[in-house]
BAGU-569934 format. One line per field, with one value per atom (N, C-alpha, C): residue number from 1; x, y, z. Coordinates in pm, 1 decimal. Layout:
BEGIN
num <- NUM, ... $
east <- X, ... $
north <- Y, ... $
up <- Z, ... $
! end
This chain:
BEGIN
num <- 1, 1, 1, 2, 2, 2, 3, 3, 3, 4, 4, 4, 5, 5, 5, 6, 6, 6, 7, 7, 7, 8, 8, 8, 9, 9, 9, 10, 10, 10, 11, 11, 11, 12, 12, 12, 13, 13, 13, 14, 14, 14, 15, 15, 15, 16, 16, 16, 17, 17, 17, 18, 18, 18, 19, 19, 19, 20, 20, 20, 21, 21, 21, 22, 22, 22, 23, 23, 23, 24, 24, 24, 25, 25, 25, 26, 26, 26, 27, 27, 27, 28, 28, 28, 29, 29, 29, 30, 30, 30, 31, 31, 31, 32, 32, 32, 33, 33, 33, 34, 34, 34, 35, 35, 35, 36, 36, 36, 37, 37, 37, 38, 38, 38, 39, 39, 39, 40, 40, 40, 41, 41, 41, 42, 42, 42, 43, 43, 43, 44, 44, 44, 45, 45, 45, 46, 46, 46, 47, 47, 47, 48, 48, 48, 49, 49, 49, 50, 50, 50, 51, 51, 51, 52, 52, 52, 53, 53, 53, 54, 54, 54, 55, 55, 55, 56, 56, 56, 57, 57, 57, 58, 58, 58, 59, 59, 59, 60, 60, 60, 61, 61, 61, 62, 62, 62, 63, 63, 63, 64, 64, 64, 65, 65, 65, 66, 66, 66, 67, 67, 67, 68, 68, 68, 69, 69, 69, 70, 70, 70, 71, 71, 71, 72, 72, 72, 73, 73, 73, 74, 74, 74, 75, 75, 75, 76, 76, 76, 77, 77, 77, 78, 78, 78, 79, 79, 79, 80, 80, 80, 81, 81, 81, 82, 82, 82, 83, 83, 83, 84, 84, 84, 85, 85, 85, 86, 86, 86, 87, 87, 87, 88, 88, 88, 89, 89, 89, 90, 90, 90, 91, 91, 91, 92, 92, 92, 93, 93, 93, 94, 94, 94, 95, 95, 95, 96, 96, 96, 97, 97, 97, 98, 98, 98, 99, 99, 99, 100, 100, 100, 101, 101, 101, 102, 102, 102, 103, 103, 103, 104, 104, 104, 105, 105, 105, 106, 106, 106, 107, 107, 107, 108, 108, 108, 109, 109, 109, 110, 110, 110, 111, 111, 111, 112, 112, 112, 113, 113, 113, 114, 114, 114, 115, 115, 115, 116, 116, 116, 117, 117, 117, 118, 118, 118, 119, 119, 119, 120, 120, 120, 121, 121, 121, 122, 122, 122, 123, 123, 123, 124, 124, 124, 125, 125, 125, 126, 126, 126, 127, 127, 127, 128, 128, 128, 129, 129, 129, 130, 130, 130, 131, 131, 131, 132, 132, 132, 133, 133, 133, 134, 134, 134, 135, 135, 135, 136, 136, 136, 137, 137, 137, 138, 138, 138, 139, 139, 139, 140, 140, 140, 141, 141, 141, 142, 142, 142, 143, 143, 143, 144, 144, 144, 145, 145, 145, 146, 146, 146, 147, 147, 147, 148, 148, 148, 149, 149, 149, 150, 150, 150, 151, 151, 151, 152, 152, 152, 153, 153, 153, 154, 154, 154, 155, 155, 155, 156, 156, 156, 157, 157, 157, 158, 158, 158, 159, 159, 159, 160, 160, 160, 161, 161, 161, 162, 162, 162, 163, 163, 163, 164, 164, 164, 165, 165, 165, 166, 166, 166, 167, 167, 167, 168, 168, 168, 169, 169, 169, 170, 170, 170, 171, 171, 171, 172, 172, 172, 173, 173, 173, 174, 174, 174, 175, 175, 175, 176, 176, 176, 177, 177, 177, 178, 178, 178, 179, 179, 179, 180, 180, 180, 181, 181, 181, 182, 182, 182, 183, 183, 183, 184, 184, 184, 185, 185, 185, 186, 186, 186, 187, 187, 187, 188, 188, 188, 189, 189, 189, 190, 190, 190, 191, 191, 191, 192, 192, 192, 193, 193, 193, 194, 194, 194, 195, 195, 195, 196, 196, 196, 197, 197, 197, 198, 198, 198, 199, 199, 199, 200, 200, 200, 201, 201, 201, 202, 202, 202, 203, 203, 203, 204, 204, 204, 205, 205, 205, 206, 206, 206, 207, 207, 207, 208, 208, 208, 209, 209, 209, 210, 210, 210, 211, 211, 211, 212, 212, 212, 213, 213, 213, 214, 214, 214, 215, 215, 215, 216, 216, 216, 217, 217, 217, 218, 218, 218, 219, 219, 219, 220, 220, 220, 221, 221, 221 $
east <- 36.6, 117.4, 57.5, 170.4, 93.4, 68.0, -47.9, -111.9, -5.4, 34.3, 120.8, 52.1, 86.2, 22.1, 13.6, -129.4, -164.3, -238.8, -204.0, -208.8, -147.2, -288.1, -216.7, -187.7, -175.9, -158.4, -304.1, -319.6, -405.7, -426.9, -539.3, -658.0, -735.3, -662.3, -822.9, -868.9, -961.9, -1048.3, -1063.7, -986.2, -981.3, -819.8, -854.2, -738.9, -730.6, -646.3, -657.7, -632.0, -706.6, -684.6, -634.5, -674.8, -665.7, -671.3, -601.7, -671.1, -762.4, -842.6, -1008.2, -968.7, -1006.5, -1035.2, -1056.2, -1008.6, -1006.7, -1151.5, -1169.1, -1309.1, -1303.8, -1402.8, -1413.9, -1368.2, -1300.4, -1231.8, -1053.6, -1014.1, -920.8, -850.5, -930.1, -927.9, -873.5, -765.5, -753.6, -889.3, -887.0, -1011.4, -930.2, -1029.2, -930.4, -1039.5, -1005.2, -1113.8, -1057.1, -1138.7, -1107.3, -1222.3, -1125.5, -1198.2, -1185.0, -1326.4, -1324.9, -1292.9, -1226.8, -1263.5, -1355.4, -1501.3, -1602.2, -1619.1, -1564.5, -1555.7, -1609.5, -1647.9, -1774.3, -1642.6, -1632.9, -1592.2, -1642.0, -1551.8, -1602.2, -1482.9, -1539.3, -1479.8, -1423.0, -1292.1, -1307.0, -1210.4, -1214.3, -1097.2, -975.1, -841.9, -748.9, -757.9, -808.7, -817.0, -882.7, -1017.7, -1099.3, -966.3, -939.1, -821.2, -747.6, -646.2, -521.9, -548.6, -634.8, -631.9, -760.3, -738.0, -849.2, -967.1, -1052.7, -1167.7, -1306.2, -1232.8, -1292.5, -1217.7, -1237.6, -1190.6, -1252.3, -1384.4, -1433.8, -1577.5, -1638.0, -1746.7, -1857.2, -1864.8, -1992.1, -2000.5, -1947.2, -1921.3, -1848.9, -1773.3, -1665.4, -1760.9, -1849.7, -1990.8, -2056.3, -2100.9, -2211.1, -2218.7, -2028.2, -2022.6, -1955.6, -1981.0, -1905.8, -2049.0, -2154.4, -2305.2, -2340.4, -2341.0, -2379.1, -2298.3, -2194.0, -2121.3, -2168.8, -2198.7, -2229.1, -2347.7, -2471.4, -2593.3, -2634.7, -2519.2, -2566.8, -2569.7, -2638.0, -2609.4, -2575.8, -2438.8, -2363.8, -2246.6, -2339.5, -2248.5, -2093.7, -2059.2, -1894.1, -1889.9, -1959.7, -1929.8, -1974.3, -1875.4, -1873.6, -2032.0, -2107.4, -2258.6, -2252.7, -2279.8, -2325.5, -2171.6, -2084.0, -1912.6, -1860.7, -1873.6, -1822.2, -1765.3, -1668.8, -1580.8, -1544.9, -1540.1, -1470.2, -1318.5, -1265.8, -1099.4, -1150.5, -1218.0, -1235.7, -1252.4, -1372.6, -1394.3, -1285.5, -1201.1, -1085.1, -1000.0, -964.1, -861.7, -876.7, -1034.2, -1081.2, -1062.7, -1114.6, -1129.4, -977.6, -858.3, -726.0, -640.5, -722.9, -648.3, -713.4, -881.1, -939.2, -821.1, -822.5, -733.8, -580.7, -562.5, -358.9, -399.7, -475.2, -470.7, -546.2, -623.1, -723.5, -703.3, -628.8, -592.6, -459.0, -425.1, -252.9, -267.4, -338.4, -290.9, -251.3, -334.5, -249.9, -161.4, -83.4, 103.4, 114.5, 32.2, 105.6, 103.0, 44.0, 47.4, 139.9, 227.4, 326.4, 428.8, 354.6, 416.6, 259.6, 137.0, 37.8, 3.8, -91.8, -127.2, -104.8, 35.3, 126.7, 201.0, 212.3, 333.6, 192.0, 97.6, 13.0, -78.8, -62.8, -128.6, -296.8, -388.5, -526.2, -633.4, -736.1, -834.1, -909.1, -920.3, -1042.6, -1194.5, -1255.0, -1396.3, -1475.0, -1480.2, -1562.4, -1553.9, -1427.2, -1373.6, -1389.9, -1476.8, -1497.1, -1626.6, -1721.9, -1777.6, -1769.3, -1744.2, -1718.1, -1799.8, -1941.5, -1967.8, -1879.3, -1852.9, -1792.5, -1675.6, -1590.4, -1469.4, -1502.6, -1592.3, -1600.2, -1691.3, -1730.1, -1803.4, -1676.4, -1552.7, -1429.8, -1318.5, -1297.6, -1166.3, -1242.7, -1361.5, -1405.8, -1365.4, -1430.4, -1397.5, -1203.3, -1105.2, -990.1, -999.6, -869.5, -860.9, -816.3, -806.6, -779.3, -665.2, -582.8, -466.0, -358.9, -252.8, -170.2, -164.1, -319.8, -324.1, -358.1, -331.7, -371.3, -333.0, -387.5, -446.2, -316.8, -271.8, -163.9, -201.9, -130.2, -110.5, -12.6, -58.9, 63.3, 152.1, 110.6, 214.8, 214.8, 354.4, 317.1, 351.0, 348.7, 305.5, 184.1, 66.9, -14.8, -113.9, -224.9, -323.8, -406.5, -518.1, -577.2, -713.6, -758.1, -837.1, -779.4, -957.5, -959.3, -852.2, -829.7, -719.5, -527.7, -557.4, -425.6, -379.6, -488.7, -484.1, -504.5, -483.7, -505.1, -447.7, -521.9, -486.4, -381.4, -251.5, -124.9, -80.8, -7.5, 69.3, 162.7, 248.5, 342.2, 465.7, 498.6, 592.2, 577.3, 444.5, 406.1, 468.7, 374.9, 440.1, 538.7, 629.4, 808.9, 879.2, 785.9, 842.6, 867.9, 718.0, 647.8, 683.8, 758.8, 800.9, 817.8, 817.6, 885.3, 1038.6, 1021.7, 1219.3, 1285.4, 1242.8, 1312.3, 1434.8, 1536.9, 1616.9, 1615.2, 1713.0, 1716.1, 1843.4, 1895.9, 2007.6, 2027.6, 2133.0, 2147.6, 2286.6, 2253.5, 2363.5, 2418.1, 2470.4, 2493.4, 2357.1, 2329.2, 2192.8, 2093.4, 2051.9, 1922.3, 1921.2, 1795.8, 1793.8, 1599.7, 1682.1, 1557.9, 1592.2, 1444.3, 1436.4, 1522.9, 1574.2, 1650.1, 1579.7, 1422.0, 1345.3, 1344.6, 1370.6, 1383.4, 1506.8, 1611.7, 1747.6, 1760.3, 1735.8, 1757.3, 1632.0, 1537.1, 1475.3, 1617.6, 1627.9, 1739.2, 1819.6, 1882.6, 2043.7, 2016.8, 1960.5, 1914.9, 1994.3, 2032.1, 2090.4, 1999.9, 1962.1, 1896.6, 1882.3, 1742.3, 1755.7, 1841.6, 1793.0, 1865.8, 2087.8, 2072.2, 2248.5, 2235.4, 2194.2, 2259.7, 2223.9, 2127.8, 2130.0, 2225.7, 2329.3, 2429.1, 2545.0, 2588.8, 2654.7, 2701.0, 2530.6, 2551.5, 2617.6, 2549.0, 2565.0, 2707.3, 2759.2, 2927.8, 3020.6, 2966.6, 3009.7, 3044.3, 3017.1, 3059.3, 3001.7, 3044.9, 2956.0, 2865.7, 2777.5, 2712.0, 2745.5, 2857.2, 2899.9, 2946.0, 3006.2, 3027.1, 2905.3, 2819.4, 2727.1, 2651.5, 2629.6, 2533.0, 2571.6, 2708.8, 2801.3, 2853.3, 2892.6, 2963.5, 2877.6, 2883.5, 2779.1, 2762.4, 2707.2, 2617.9, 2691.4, 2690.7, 2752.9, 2951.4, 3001.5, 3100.2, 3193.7, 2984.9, 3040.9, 2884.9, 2928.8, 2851.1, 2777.8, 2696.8, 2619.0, 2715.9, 2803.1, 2883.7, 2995.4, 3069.2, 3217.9, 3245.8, 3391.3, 3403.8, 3411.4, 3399.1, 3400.3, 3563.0, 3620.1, 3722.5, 3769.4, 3872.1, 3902.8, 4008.2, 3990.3, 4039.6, 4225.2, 4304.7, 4472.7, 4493.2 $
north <- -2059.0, -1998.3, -2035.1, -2056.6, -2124.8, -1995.3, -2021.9, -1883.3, -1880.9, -1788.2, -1705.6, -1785.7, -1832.8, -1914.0, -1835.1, -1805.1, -1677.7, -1780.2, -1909.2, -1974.2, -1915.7, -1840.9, -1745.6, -1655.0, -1620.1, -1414.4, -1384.2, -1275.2, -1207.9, -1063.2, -1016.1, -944.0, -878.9, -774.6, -733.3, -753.5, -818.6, -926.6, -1068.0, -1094.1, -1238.7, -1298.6, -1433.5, -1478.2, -1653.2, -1622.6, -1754.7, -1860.2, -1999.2, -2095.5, -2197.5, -2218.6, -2326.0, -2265.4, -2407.4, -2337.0, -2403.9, -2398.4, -2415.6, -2481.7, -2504.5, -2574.9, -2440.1, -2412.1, -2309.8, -2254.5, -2136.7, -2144.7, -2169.4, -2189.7, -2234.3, -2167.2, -2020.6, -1946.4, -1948.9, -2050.3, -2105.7, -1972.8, -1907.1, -1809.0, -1902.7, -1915.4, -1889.1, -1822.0, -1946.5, -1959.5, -1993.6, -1900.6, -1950.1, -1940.8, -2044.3, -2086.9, -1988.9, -1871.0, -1770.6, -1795.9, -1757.0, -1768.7, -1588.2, -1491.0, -1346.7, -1355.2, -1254.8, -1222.2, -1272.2, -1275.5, -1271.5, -1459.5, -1554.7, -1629.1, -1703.1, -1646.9, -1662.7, -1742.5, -1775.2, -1891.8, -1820.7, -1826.6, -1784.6, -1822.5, -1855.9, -1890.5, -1763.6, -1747.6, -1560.0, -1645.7, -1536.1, -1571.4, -1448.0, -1490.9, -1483.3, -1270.0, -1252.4, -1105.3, -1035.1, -1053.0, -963.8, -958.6, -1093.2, -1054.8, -972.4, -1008.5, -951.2, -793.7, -748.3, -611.7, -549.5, -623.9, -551.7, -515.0, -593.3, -538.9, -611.2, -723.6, -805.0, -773.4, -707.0, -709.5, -763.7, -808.1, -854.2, -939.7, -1028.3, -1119.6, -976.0, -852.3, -801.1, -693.2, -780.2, -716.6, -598.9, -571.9, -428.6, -343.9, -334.9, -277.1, -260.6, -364.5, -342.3, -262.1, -309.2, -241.5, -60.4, -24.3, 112.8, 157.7, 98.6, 156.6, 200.3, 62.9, 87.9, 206.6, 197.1, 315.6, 454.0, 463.2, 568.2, 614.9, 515.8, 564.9, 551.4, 486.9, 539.7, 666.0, 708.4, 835.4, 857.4, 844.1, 856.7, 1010.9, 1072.0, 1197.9, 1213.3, 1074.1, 1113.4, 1047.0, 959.2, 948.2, 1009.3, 1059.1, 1116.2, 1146.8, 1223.0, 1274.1, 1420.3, 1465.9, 1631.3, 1697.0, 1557.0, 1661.6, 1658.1, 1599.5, 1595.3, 1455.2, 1455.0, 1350.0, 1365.4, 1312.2, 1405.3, 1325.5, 1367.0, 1326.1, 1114.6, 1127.4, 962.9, 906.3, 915.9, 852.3, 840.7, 912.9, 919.9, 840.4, 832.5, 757.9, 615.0, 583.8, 429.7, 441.4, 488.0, 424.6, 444.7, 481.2, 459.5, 378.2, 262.2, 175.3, 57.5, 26.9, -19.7, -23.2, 74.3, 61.5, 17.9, 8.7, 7.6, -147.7, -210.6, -347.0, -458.0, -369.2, -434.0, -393.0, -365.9, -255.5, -262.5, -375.2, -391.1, -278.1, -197.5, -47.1, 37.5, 8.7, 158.5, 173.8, 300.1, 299.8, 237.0, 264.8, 175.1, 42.7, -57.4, -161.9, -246.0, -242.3, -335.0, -367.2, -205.7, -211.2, -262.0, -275.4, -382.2, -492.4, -461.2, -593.5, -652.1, -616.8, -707.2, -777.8, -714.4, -804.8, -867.2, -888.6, -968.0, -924.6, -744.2, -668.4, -638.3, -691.8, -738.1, -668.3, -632.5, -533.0, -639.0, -675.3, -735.4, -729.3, -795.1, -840.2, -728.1, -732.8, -630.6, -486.1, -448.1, -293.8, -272.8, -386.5, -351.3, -276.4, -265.9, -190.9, -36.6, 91.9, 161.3, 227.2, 210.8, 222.9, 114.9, 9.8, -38.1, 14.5, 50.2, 119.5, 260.3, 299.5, 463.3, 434.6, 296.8, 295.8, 257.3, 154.0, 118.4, 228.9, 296.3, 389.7, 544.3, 610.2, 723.5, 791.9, 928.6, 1056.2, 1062.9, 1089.9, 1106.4, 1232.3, 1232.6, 1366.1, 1480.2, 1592.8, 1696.1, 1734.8, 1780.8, 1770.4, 1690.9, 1660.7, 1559.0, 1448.3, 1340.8, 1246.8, 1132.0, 1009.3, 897.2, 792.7, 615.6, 543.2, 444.7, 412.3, 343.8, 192.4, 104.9, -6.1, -36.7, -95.8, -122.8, -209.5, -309.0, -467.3, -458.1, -439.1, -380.0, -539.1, -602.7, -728.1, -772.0, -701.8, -767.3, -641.3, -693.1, -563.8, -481.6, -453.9, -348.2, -431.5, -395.7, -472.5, -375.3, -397.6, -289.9, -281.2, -416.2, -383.6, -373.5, -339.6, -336.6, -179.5, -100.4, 15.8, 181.1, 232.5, 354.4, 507.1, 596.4, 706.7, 774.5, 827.2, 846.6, 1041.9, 1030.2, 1155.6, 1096.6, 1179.3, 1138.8, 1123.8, 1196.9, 1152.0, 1010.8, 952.7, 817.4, 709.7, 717.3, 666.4, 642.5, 746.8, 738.7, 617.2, 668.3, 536.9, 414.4, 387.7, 240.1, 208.0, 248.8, 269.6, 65.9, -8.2, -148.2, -88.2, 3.1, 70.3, 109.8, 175.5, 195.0, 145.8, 163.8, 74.3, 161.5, 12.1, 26.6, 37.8, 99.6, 113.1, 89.8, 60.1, 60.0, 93.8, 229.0, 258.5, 315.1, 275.7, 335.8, 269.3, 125.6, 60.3, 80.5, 163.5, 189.6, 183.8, 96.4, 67.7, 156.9, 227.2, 273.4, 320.2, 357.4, 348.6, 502.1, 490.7, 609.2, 759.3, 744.6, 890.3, 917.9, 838.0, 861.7, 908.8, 855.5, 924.1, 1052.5, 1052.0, 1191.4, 1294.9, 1279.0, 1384.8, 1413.0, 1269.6, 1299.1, 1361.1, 1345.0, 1393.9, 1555.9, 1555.3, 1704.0, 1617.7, 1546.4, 1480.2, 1432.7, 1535.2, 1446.7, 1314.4, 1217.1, 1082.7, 1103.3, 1171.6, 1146.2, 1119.7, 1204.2, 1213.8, 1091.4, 1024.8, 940.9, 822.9, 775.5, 650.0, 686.4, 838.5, 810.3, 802.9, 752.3, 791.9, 662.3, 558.7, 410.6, 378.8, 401.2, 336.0, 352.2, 486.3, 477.2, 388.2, 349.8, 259.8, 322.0, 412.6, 470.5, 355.5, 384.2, 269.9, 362.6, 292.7, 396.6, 495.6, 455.4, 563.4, 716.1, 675.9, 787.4, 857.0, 792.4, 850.8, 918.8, 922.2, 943.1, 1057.0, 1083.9, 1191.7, 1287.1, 1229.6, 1365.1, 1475.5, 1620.5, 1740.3, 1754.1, 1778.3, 1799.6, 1929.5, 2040.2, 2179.4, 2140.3, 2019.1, 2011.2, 1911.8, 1849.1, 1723.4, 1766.7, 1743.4, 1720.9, 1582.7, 1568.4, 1385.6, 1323.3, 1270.8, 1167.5, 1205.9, 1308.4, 1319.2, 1438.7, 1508.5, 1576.4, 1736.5, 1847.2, 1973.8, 1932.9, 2045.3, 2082.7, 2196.5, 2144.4, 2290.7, 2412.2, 2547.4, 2636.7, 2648.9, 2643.2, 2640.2, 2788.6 $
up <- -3206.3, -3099.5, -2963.4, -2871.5, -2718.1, -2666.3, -2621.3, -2522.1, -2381.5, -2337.4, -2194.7, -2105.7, -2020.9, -1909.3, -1775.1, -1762.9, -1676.8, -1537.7, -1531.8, -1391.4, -1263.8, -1200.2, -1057.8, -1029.3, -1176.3, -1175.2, -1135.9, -1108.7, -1029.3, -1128.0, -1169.4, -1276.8, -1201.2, -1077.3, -1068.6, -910.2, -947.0, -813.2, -875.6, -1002.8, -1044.0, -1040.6, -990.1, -961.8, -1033.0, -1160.9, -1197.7, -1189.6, -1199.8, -1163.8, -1258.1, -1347.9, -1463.2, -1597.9, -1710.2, -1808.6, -1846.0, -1963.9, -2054.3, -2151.1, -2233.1, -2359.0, -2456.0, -2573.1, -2640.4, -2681.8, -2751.6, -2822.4, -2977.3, -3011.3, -3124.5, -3222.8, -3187.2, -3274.0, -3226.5, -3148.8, -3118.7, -3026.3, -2983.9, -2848.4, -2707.2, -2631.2, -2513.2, -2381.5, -2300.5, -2237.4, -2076.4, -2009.5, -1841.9, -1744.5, -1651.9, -1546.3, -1417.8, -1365.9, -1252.3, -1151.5, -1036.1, -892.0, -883.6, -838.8, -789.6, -624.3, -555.5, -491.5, -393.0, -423.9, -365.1, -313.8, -457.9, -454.9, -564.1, -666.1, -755.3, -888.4, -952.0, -1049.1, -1204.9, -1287.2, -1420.7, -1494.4, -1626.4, -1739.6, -1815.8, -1843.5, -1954.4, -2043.7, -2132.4, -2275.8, -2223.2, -2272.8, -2233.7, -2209.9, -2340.7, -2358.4, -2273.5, -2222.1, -2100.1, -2002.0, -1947.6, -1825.5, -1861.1, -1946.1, -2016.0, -2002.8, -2067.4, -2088.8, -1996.7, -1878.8, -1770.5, -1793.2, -1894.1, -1942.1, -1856.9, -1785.0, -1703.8, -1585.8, -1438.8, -1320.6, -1181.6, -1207.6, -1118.8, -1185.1, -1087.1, -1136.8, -1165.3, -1094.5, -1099.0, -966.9, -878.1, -719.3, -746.6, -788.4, -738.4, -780.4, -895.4, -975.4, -844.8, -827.5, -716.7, -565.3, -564.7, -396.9, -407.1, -562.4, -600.9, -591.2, -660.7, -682.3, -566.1, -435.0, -328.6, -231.4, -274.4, -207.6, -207.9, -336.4, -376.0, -312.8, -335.9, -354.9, -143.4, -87.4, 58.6, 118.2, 200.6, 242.0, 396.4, 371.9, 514.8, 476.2, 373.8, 363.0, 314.9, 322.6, 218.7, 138.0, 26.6, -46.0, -208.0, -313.1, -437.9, -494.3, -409.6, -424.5, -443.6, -530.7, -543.9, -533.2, -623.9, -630.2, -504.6, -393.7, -243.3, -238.5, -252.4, -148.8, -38.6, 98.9, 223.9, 223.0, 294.0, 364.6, 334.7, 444.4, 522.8, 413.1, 333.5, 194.6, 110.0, 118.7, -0.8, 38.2, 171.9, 207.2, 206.1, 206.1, 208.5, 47.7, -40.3, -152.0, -217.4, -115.3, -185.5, -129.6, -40.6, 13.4, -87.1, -126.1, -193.8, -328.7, -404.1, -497.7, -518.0, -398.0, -381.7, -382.8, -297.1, -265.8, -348.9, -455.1, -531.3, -673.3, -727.6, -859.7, -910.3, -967.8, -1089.1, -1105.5, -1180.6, -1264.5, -1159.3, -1051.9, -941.1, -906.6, -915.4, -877.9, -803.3, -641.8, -563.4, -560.4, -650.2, -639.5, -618.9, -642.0, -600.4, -459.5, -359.7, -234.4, -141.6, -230.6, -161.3, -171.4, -339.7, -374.3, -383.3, -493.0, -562.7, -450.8, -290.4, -233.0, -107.5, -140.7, -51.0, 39.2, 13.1, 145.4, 109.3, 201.8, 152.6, 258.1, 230.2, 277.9, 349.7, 487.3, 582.9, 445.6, 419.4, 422.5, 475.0, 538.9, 665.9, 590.9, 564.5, 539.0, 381.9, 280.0, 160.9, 150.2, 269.2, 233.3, 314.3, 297.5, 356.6, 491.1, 481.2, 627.6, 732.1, 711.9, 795.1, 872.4, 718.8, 782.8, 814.0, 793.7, 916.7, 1060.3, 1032.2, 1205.8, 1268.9, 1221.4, 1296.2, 1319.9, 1221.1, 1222.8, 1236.0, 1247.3, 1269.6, 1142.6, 1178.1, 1064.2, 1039.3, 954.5, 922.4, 1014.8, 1079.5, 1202.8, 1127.6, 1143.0, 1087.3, 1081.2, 952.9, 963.4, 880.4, 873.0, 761.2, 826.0, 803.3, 900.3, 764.7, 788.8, 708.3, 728.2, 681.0, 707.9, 750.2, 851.8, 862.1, 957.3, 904.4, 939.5, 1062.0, 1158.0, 1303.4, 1227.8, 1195.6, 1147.0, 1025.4, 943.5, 774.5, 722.0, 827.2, 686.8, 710.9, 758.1, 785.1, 693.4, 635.5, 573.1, 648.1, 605.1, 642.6, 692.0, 860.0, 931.1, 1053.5, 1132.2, 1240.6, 1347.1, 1381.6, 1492.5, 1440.2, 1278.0, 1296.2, 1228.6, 1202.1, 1133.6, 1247.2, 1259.5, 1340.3, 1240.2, 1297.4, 1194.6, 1279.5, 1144.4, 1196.5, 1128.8, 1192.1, 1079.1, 977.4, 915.2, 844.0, 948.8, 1028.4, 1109.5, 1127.5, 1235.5, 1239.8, 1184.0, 1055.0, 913.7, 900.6, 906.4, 860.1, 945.4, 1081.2, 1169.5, 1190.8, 1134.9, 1075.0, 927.9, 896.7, 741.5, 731.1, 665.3, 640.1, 571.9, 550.6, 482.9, 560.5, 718.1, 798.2, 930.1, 951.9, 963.2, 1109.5, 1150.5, 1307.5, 1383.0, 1432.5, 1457.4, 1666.5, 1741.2, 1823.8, 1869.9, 1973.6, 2008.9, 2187.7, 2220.4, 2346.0, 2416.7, 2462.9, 2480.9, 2406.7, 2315.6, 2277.0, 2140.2, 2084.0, 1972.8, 1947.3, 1804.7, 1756.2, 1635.9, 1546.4, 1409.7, 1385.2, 1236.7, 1176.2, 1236.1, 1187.9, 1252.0, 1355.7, 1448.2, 1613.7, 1604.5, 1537.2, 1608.2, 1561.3, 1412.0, 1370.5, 1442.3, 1523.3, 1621.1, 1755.9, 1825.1, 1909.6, 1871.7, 1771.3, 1725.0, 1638.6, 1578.0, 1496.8, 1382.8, 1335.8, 1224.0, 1098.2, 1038.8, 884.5, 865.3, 860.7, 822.3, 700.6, 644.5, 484.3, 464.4, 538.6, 617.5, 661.4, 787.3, 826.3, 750.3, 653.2, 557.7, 469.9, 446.2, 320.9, 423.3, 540.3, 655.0, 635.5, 680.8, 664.4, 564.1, 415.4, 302.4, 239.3, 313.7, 280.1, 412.8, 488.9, 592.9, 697.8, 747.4, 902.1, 998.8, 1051.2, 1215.6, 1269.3, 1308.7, 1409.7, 1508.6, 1577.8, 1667.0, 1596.4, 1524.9, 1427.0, 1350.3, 1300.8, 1246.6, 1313.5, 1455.8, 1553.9, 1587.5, 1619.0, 1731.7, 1594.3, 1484.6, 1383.5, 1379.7, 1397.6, 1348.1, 1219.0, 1184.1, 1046.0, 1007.5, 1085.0, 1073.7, 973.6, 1040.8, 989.8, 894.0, 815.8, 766.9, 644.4, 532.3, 403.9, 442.8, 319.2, 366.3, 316.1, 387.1, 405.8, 415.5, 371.1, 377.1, 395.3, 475.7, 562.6, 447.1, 468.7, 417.5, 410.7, 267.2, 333.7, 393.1, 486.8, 538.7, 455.4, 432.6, 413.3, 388.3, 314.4, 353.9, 409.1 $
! end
């Protein structure tokens, strides 16, 4: 049986390049570049079933994480805010198994060098502010690196959404969450407003008081 041809898929912090010459137990053998940059030979199975995710490094820079003492990281049962939020961008962008993978890793979104080890990223981005605050990106096609990350609310967020759509009306063009603050109009209302085809003018000016999400109440005989 021909072995799945895993040229380029991505394991992890391994990213494969070629294939090998079998082993002598007629095992599937693949030539990987880590992360770090380091080169290794695996059999088809370590990748496959994630038993192999990195040359050694992700080991090393979890040890070192740990064993620094800059007070937030997973020591004596304490995680703080800041720590958590770094080691869940680490995972979104570095981790197939993590849910979010496929709105990071999987679509190209990659952690600066610099920010793999976490003192770095708390001397650049400070303590997480107090409050429903977390780790947002200015340019969402671009990853996570000092000048393009700042700590946001969820409002923020919603704004910067890559799902959020833009509408322009009466001169002014701005994202769905901006209008529905102007208007008192539910984002949620006005994307089923769009998606049944109103125009904007309509969607903007109808009251909410006298219209369901999308179509009109009826009135009383």
């Amino acid at each position: 049986m021909n072995a799945i041809d895993l040229t380029g898929t991505v394991h992890g912090r391994w990213t494969v390049l070629s294939r090998e010459p079998n082993t002598s137990q007629g095992q599937a053998r693949w030539l990987c570049r880590c992360i770090c940059g380091k080169t290794k030979v695996l059999k088809s199975i370590l990748i496959r079933r994630g038993i192999s995710r990195s040359c050694g490094c992700l080991h090393d820079e979890v040890v070192a994480a740990r064993s620094t003492k800059h007070g937030h990281s997973p020591m004596h049962g304490r995680t703080s805010p800041t720590y958590y939020s770094w080691a869940g961008l680490i995972q979104r962008c570095t981790n197939p198994k993590s849910e979010c993978w496929a709105d990071y890793g999987g679509r190209g979104i990659k952690v600066c060098e610099r920010w793999r080890d976490f003192r770095n990223f708390l001397a650049d981005m400070g303590e997480k502010p107090r409050g429903r605050y977390s780790i947002d990106r200015i340019d969402n096609s671009r990853g996570y690196e000092p000048d393009n990350c700042q700590w946001a609310t969820d409002q923020e967020q919603a704004r910067n959404s890559r799902h959020n759509r833009m509408l322009t009306f009466r001169g002014q063009a701005k994202c769905v969450a901006e209008w529905s603050d102007m208007t008192g109009i539910p984002a949620q209302v006005i994307y089923t407003r769009l998606f049944q085809g109103w125009d904007t003018r309509k969607v903007l000016t109808t009251p909410v008081r006298n219209w369901g999400p999308g179509k009109p109440k009826k009135r009383s005989q």
